[in-house]
N, CA, C and O atoms as a Tinker XYZ file with bonds, in Angstrom:
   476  protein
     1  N      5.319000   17.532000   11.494000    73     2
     2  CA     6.094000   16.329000   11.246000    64     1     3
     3  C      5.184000   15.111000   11.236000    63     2     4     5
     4  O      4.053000   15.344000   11.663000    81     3
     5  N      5.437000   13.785000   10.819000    73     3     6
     6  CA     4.776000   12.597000   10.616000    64     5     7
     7  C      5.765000   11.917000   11.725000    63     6     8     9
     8  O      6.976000   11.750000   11.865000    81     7
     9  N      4.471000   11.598000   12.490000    73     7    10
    10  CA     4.702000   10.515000   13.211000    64     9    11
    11  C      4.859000    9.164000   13.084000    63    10    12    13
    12  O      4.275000    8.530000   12.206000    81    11
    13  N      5.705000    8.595000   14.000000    73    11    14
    14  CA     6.253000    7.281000   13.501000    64    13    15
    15  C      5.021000    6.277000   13.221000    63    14    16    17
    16  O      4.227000    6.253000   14.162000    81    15
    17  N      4.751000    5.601000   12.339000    73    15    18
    18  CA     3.652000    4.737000   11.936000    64    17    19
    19  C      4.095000    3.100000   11.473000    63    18    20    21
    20  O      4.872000    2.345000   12.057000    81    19
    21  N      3.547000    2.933000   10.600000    73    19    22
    22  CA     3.548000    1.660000   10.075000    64    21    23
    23  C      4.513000    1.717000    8.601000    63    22    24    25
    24  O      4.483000    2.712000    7.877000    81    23
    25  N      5.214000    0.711000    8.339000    73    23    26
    26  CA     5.867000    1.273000    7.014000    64    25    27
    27  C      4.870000    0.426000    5.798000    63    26    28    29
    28  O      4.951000   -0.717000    5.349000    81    27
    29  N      3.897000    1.590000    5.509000    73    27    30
    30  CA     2.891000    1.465000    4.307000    64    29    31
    31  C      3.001000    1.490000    3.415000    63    30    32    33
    32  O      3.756000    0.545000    3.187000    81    31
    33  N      2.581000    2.353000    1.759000    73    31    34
    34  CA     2.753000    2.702000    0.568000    64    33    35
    35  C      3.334000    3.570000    0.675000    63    34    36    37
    36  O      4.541000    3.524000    0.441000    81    35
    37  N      2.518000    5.098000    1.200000    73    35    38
    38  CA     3.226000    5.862000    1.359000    64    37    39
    39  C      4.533000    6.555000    2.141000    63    38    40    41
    40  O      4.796000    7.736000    2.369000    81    39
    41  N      5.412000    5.007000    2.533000    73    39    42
    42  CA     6.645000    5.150000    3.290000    64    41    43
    43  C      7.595000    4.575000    1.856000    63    42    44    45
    44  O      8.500000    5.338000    1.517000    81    43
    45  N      7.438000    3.429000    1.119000    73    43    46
    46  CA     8.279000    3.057000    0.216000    64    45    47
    47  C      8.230000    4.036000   -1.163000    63    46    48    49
    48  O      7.478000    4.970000   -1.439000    81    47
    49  N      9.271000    3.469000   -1.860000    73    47    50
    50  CA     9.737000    3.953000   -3.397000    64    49    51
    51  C      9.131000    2.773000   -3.885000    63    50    52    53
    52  O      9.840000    1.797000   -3.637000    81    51
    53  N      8.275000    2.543000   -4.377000    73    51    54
    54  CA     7.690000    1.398000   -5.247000    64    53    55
    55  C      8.060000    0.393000   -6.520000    63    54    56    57
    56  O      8.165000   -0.795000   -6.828000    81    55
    57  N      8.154000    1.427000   -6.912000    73    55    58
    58  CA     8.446000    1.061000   -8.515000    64    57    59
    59  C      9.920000    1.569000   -9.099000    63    58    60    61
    60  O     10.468000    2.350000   -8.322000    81    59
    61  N     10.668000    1.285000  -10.307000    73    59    62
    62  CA    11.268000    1.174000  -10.995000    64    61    63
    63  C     11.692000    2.636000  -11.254000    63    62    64    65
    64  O     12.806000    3.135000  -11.093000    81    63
    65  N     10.589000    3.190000  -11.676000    73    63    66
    66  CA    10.525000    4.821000  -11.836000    64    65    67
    67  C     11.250000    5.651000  -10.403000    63    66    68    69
    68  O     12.345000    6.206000  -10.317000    81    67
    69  N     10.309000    5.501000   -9.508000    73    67    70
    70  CA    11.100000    5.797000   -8.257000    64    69    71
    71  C     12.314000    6.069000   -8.324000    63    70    72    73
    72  O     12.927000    7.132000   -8.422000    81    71
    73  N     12.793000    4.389000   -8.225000    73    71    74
    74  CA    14.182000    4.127000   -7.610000    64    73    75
    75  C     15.047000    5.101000   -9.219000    63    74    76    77
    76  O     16.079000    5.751000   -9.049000    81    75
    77  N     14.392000    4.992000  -10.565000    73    75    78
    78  CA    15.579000    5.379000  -11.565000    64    77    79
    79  C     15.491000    6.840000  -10.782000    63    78    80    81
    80  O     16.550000    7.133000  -10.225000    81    79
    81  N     14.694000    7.563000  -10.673000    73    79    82
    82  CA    14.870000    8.990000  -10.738000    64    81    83
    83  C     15.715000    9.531000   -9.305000    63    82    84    85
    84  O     16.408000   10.532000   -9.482000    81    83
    85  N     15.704000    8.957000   -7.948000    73    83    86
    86  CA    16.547000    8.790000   -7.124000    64    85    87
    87  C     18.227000    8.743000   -7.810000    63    86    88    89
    88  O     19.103000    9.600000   -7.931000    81    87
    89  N     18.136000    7.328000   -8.154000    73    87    90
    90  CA    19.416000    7.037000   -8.752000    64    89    91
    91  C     20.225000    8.285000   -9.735000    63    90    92    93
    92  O     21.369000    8.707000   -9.569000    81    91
    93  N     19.362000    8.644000  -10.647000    73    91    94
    94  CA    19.719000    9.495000  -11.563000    64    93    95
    95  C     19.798000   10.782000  -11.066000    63    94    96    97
    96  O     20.832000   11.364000  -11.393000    81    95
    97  N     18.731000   11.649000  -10.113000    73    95    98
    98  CA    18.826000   12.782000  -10.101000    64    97    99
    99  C     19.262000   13.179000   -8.020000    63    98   100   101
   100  O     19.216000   14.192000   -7.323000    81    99
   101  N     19.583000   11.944000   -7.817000    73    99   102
   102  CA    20.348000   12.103000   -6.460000    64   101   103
   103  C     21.636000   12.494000   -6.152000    63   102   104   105
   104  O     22.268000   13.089000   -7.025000    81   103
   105  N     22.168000   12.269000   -5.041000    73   103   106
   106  CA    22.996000   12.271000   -4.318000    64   105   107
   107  C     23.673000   11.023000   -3.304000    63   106   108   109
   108  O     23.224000   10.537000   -2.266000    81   107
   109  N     24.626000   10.802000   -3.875000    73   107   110
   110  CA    25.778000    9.354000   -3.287000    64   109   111
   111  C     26.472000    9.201000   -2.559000    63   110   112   113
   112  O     27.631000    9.256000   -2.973000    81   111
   113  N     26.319000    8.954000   -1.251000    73   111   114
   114  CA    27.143000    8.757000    0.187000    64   113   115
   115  C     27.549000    7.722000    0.325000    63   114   116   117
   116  O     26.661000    6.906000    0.571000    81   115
   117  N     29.060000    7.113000    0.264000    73   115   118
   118  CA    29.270000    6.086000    0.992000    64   117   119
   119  C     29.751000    6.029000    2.291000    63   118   120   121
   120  O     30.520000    6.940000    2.597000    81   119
   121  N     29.447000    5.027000    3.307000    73   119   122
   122  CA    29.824000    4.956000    4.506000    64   121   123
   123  C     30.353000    3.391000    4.708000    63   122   124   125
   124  O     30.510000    2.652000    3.737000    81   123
   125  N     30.628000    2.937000    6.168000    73   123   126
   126  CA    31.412000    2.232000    6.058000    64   125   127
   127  C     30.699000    0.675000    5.641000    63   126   128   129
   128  O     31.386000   -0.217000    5.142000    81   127
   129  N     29.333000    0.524000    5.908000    73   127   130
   130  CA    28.094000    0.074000    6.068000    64   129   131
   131  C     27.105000   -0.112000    5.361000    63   130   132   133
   132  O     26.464000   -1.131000    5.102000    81   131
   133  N     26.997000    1.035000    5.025000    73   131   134
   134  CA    26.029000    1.148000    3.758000    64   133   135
   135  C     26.101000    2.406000    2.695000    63   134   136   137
   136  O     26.671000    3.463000    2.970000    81   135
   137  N     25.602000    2.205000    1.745000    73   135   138
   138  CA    25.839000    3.318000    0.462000    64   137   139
   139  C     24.320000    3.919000    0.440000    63   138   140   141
   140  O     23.266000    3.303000    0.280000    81   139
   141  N     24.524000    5.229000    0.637000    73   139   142
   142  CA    22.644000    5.799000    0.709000    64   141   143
   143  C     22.862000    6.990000   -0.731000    63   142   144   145
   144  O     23.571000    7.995000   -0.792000    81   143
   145  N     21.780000    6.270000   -1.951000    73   143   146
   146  CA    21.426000    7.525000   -2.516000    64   145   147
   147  C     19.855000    8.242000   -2.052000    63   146   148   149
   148  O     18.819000    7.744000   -1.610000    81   147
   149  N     20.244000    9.577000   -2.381000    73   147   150
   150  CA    19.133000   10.430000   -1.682000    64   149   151
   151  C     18.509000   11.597000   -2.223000    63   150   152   153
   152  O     19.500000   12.284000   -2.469000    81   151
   153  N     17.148000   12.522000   -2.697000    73   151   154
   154  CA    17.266000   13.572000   -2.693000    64   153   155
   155  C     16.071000   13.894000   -2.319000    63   154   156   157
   156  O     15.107000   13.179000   -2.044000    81   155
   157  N     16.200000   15.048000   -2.325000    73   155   158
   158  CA    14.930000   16.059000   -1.625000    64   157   159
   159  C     14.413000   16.800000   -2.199000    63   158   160   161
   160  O     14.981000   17.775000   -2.691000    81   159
   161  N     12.524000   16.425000   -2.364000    73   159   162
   162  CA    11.514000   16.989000   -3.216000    64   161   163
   163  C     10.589000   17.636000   -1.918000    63   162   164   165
   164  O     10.061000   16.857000   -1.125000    81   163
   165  N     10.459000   18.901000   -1.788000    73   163   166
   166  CA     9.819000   19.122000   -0.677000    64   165   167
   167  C      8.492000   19.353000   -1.542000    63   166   168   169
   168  O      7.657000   19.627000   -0.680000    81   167
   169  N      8.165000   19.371000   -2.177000    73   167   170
   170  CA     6.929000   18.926000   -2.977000    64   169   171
   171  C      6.052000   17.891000   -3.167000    63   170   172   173
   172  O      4.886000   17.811000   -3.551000    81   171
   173  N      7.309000   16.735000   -2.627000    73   171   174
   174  CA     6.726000   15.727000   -2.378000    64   173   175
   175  C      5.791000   14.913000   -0.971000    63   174   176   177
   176  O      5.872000   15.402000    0.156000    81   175
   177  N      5.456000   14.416000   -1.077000    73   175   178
   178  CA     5.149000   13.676000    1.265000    64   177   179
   179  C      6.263000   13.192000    1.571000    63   178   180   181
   180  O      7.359000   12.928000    1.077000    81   179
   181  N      5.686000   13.139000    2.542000    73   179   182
   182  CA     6.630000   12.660000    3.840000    64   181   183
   183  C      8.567000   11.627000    3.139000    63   182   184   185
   184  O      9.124000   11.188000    2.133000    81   183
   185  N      8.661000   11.734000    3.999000    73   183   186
   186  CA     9.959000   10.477000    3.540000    64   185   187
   187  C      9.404000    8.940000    3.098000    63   186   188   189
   188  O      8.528000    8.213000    3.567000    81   187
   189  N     10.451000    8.789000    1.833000    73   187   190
   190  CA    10.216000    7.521000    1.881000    64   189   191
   191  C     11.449000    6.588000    1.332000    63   190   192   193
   192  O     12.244000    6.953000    0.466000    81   191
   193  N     11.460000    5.328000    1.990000    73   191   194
   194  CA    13.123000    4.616000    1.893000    64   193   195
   195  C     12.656000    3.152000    0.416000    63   194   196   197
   196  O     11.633000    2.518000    0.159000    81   195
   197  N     13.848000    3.194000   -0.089000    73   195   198
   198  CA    13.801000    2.261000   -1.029000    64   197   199
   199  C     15.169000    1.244000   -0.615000    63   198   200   201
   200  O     16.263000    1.680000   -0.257000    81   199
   201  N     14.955000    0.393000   -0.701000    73   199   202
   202  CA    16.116000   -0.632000   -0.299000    64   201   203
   203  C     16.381000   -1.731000   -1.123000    63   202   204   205
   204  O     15.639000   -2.659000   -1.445000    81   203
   205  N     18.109000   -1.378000   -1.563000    73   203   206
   206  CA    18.589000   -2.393000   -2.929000    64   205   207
   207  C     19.649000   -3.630000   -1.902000    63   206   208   209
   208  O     20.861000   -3.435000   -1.815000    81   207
   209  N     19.186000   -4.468000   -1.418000    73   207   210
   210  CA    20.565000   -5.326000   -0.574000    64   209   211
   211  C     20.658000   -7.033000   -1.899000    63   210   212   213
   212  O     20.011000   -7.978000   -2.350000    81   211
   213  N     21.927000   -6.369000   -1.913000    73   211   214
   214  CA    22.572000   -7.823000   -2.933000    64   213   215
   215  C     22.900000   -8.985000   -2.284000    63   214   216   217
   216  O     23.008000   -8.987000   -1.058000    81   215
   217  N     23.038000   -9.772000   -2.806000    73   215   218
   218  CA    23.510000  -11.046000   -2.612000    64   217   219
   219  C     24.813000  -11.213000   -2.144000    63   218   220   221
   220  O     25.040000  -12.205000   -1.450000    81   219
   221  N     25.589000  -10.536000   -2.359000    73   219   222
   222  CA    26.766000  -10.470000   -2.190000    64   221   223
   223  C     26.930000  -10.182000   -0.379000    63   222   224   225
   224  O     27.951000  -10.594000    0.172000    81   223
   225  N     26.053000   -9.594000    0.284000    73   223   226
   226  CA    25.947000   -9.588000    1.494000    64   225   227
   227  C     25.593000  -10.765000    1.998000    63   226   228   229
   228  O     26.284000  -11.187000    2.925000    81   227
   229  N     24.822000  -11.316000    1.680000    73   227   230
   230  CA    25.106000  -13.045000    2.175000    64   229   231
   231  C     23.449000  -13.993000    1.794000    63   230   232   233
   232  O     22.651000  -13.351000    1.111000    81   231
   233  N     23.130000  -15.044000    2.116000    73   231   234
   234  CA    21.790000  -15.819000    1.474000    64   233   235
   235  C     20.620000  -15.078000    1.695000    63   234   236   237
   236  O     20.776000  -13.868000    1.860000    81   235
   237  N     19.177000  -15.657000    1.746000    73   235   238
   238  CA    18.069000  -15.046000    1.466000    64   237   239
   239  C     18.070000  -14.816000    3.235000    63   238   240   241
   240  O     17.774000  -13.649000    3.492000    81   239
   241  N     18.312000  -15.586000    4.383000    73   239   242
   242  CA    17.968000  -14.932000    5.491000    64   241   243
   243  C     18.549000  -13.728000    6.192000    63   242   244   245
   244  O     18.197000  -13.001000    7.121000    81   243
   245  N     19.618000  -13.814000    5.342000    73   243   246
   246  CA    20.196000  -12.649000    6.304000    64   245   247
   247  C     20.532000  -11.321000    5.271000    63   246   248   249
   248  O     21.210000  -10.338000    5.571000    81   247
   249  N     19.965000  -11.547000    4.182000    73   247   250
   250  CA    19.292000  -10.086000    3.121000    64   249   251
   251  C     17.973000   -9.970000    3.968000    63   250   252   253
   252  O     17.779000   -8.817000    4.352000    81   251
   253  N     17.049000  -10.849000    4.340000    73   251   254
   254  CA    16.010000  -10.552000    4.760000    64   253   255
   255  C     15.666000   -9.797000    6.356000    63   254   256   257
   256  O     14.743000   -9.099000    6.775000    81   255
   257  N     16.512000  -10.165000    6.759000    73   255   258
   258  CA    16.658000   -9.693000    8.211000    64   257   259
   259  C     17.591000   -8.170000    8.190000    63   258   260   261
   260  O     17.187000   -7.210000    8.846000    81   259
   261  N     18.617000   -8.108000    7.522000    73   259   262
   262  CA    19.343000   -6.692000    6.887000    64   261   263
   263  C     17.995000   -5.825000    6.636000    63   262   264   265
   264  O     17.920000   -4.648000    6.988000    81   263
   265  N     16.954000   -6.507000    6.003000    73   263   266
   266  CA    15.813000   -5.162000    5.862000    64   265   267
   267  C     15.209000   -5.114000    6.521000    63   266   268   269
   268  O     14.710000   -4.009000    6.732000    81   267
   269  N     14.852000   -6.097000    7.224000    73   267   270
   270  CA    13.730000   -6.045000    8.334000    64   269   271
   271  C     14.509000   -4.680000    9.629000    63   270   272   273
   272  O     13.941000   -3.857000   10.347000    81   271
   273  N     16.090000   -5.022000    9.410000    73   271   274
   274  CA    16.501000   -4.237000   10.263000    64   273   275
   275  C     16.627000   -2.529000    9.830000    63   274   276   277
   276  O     16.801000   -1.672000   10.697000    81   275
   277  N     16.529000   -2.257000    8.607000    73   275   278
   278  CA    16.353000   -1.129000    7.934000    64   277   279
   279  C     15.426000   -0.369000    7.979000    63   278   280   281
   280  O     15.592000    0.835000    8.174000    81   279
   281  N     14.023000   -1.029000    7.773000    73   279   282
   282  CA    12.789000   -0.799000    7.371000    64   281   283
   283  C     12.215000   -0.731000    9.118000    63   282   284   285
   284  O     11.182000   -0.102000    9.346000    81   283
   285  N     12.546000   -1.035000    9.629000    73   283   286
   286  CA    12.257000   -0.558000   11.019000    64   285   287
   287  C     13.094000    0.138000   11.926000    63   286   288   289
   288  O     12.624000    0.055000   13.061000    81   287
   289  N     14.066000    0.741000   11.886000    73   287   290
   290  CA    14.904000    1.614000   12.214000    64   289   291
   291  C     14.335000    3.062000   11.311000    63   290   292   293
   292  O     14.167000    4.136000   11.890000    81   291
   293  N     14.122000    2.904000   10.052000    73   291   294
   294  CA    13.281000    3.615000    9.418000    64   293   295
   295  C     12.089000    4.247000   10.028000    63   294   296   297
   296  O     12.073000    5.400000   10.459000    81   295
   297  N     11.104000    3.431000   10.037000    73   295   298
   298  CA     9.985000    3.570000   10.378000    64   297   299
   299  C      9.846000    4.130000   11.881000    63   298   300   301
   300  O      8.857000    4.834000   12.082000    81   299
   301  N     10.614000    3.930000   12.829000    73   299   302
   302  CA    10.974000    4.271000   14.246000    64   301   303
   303  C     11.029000    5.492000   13.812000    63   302   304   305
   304  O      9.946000    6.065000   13.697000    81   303
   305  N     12.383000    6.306000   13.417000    73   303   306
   306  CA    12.524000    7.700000   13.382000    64   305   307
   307  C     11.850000    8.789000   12.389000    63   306   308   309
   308  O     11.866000   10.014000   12.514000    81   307
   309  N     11.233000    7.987000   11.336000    73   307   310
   310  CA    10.788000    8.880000   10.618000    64   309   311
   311  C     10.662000   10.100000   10.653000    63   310   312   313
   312  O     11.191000   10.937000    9.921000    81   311
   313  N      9.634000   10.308000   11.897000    73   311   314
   314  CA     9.364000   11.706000   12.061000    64   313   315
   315  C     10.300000   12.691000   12.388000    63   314   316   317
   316  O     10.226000   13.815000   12.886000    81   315
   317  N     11.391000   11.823000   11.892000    73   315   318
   318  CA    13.045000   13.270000   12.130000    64   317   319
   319  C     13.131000   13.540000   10.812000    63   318   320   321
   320  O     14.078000   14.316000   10.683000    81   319
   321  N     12.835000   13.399000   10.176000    73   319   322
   322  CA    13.393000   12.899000    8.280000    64   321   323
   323  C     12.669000   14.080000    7.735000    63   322   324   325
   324  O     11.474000   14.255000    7.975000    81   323
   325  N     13.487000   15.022000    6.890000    73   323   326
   326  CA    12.830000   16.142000    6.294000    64   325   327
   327  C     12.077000   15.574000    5.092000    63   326   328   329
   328  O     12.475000   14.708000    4.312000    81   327
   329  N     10.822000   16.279000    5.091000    73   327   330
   330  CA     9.603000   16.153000    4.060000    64   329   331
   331  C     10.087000   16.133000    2.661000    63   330   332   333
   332  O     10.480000   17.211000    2.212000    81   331
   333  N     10.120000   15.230000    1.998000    73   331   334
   334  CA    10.179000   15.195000    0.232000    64   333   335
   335  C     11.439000   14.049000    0.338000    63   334   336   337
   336  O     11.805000   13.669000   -0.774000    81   335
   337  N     12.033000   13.544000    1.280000    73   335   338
   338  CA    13.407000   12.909000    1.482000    64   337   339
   339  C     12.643000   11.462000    0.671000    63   338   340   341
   340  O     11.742000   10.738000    1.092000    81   339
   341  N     13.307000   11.414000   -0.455000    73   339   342
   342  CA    13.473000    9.774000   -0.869000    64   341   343
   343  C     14.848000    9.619000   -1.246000    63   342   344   345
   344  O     15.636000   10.341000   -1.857000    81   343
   345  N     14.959000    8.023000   -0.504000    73   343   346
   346  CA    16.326000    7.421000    0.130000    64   345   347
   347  C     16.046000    6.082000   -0.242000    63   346   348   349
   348  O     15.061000    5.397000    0.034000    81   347
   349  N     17.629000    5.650000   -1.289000    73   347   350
   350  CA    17.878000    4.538000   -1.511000    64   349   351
   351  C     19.314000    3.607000   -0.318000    63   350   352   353
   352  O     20.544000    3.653000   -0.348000    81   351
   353  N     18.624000    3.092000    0.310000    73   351   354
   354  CA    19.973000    2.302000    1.116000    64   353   355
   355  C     20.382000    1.062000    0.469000    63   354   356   357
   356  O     19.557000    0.314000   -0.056000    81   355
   357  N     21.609000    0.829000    0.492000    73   355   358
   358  CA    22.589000   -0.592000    0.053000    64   357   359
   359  C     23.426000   -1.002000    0.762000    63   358   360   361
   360  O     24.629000   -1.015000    0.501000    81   359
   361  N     22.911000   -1.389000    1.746000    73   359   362
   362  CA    24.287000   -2.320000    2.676000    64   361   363
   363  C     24.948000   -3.283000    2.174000    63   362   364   365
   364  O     24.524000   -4.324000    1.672000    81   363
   365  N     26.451000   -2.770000    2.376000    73   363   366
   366  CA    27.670000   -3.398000    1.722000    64   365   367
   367  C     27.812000   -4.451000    2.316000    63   366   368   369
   368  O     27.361000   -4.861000    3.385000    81   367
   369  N     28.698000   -5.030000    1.306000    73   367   370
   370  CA    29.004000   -6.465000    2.198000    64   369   371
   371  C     29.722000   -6.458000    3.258000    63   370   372   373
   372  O     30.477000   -5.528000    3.539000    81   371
   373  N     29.544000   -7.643000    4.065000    73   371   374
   374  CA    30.497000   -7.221000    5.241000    64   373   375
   375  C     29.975000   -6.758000    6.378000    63   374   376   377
   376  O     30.483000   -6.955000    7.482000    81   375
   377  N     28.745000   -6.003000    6.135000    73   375   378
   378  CA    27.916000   -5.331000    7.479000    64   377   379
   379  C     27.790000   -6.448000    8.527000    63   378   380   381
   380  O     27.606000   -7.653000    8.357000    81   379
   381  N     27.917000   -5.830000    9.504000    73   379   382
   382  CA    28.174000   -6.943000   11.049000    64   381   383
   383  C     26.901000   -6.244000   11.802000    63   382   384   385
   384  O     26.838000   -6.860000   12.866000    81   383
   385  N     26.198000   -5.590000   11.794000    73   383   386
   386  CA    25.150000   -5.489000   12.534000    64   385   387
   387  C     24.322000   -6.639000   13.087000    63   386   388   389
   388  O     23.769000   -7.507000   12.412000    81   387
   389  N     24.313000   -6.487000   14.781000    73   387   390
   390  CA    23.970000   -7.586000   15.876000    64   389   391
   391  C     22.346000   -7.127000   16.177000    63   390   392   393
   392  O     21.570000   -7.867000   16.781000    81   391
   393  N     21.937000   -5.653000   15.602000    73   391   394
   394  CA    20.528000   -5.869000   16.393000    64   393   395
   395  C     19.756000   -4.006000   15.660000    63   394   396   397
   396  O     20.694000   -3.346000   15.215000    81   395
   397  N     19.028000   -3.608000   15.590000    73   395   398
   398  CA    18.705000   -2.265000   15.483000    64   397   399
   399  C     19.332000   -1.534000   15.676000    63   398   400   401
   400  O     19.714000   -0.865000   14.716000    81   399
   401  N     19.779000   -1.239000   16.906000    73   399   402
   402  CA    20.695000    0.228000   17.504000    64   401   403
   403  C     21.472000    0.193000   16.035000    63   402   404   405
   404  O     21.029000    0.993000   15.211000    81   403
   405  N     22.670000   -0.712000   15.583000    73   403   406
   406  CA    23.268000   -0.481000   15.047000    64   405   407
   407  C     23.041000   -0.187000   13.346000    63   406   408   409
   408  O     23.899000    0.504000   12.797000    81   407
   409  N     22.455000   -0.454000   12.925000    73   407   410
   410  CA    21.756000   -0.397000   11.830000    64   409   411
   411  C     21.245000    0.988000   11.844000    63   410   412   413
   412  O     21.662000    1.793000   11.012000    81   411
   413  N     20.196000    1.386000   12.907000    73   411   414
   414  CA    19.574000    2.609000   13.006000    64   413   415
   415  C     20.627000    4.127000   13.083000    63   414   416   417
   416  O     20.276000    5.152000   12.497000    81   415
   417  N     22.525000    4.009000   14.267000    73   415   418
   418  CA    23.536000    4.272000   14.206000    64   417   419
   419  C     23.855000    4.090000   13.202000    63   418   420   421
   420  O     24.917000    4.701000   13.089000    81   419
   421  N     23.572000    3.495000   12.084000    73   419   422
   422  CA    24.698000    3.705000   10.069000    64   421   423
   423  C     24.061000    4.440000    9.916000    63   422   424   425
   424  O     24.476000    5.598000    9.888000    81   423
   425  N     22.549000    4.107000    9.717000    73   423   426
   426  CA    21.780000    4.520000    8.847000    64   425   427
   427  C     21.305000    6.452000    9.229000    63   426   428   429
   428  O     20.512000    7.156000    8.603000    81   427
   429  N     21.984000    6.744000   10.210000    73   427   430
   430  CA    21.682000    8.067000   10.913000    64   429   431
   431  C     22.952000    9.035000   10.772000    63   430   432   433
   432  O     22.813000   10.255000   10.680000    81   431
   433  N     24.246000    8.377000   10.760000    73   431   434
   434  CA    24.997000    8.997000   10.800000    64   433   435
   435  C     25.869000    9.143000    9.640000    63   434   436   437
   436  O     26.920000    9.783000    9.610000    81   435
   437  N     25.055000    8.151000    8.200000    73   435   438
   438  CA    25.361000    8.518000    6.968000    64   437   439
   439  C     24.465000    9.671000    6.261000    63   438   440   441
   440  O     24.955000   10.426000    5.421000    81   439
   441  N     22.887000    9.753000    6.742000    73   439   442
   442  CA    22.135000   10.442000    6.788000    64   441   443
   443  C     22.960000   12.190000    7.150000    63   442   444   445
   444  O     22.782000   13.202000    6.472000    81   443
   445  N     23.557000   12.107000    7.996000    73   443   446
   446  CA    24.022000   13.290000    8.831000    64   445   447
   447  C     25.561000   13.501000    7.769000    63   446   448   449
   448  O     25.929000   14.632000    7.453000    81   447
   449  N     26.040000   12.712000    7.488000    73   447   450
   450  CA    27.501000   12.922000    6.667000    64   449   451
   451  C     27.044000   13.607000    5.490000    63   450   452   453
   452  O     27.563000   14.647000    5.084000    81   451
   453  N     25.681000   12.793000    4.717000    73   451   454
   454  CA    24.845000   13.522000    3.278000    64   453   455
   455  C     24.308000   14.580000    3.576000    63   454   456   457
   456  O     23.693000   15.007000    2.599000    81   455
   457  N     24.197000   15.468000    4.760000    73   455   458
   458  CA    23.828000   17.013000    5.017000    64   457   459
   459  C     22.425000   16.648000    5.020000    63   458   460   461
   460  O     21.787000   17.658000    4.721000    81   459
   461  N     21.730000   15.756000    5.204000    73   459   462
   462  CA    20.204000   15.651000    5.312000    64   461   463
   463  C     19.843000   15.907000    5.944000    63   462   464   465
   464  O     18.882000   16.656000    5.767000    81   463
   465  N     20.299000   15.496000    7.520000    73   463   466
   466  CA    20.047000   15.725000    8.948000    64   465   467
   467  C     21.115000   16.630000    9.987000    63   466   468   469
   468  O     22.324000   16.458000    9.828000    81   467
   469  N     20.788000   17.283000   10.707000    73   467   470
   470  CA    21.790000   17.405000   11.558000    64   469   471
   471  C     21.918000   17.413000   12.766000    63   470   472   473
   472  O     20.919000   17.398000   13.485000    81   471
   473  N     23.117000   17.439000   13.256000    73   471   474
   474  CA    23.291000   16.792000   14.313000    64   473   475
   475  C     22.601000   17.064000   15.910000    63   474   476
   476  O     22.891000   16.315000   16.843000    81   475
């Protein structure tokens, strides 16, 4: 397994390509929180998260802090995350998350609803 690290290159979906082929050749969970597309290339490394948050969730600080809270709830558990996992998250509008726990709680137990993880 990969231990929890730094969220580098090889933790994100980069580019355009990425995110289309996710989009296109994934899998679509909604939860109450956030919408995760996902699939699994065990061919590929380690996990890696791509993150689409709209406007519609609210101005530039608190899209910015929504990822900061993503991307490190991420990066914390990684090393639970099966190998080839690339994951698009979209937190809906409306998300009330006060701090990590909760963010890291969506983002785990939509994970677990999409059969990725278990319990």
């Amino acid at each position: 397994m990969i231990k929890a690290r730094g969220f580098g290159a090889d933790a994100r979906l980069k580019n355009g390509v990425d995110y289309r082929r996710v989009f296109e050749e994934g899998r679509k969970t909604v939860g109450r929180s956030l919408i995760l597309w996902h699939r699994v290339e065990p061919s590929e490394p380690g996990p890696r998260l791509g993150l689409s948050v709209s406007s519609k969730v609210g101005g530039a600080v608190r899209r910015a802090r929504l990822k900061r809270l993503l991307r490190e709830s991420f990066r914390l558990r990684r090393s639970e995350l099966p190998k080839g996992l690339e994951m698009i998250v979209y937190p809906r509008p409306g998300v009330s998350w006060k701090g990590r726990a909760q963010a890291e709680r969506d983002i785990f137990e939509i994970l677990t609803r999409a059969g990725v993880m278990k319990t």
